[in-house]
N, C-alpha and C positions, 0 to 999 in steps of 0.2 A: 516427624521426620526431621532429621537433622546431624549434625557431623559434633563429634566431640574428639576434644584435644587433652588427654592428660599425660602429660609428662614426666608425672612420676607422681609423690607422697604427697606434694603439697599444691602444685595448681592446675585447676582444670577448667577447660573453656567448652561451654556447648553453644553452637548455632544452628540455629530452628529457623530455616529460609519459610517457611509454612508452617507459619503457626497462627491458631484461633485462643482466642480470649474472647473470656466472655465476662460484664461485671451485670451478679443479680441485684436488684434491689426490691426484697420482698414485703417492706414496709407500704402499703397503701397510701400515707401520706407521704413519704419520701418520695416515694413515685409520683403523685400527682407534682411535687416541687420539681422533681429534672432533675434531682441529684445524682453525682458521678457520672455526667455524659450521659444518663438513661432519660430520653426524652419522656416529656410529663404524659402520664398517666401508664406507659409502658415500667417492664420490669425486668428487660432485656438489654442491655450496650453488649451487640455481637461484633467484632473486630478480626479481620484477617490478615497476619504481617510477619514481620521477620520476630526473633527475641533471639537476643547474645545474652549466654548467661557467663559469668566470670567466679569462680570460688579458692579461694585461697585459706590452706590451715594449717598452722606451723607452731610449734614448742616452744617459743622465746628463751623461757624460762622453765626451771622444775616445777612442774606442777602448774603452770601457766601456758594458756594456750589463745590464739588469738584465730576466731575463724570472723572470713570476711565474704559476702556474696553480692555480686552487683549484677543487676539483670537491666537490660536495656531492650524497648520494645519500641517498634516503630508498626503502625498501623498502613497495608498498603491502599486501602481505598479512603481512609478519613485521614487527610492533612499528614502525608506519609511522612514531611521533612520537622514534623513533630516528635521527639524523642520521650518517651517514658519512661523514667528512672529508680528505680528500688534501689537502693542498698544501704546492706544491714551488715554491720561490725560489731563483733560480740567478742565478749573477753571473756573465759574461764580462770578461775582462779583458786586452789585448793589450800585452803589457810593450813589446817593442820585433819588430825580423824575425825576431827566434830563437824568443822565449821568448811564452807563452800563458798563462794560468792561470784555474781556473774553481772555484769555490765556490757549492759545492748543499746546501739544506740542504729537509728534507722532513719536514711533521708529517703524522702519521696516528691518526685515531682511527676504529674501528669495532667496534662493541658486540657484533659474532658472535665478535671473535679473545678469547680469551681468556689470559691472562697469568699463569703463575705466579709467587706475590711467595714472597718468606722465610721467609714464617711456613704455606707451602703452600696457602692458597687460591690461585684462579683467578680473574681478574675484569679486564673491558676496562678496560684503559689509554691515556693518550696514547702512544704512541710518535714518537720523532725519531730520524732521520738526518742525519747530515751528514757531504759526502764533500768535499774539496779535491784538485782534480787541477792539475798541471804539466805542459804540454807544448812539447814543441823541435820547430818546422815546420823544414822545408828546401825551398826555393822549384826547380827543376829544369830 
């Protein structure tokens, strides 16, 4: 349930005042550790909250495209003034009829995953990804 805002071609906003999320964790020994908030031995982190979703996709250039999606989740019975963060920026880009190439880059933060640093504590970080792919279409 929730309201969405698009404005036309290029940005759109949803918000989900009621929303559940759920993270599985179906590994047996992940789950006995408590990883991603799913307390040990369980294989459930069930969460009930708001999510603002934000997407933005626009043609900078010929044959170059930039889409962007940021979702923000707040949990309302676990540490509601705790924010959850995804978002993912991807760049499309069409070299010529062969060649393609596409550049994602994704930050995450969420205060349930916990991280172990160097010195052995545990404690939420940002975390980033980023992946570059290349690919060769052939037309048929």
């Amino acid at each position: 349930m929730g309201f969405t805002y698009d404005p036309g071609k290029i940005f759109t906003v949803v918000l989900s005042p009621a929303s559940w999320r759920g993270t599985f964790v179906l590994n047996d020994r992940l789950s006995d550790e408590g990883v991603y908030g799913v307390d040990s031995g369980k294989h459930l982190l069930s969460g009930f909250g708001t999510n603002l979703k934000g997407e933005v996709k626009y043609e900078f250039l010929k044959n170059m495209t930039v889409y962007s999606r940021l979702d923000l989740y707040s949990d309302y019975l676990h540490k509601p003034l705790n924010i959850d963060v995804n978002w993912e920026v991807q760049v499309n880009m069409i070299i010529n009829k062969w060649f393609s190439t596409t550049l994602t880059t994704n930050l995450m933060y969420d205060d349930d995953v916990k991280i172990a640093q160097k010195d052995g504590t545990k404690g939420a970080h940002v975390q980033f990804k980023e992946i570059l792919g290349v690919g060769v279409q052939f037309n048929f």
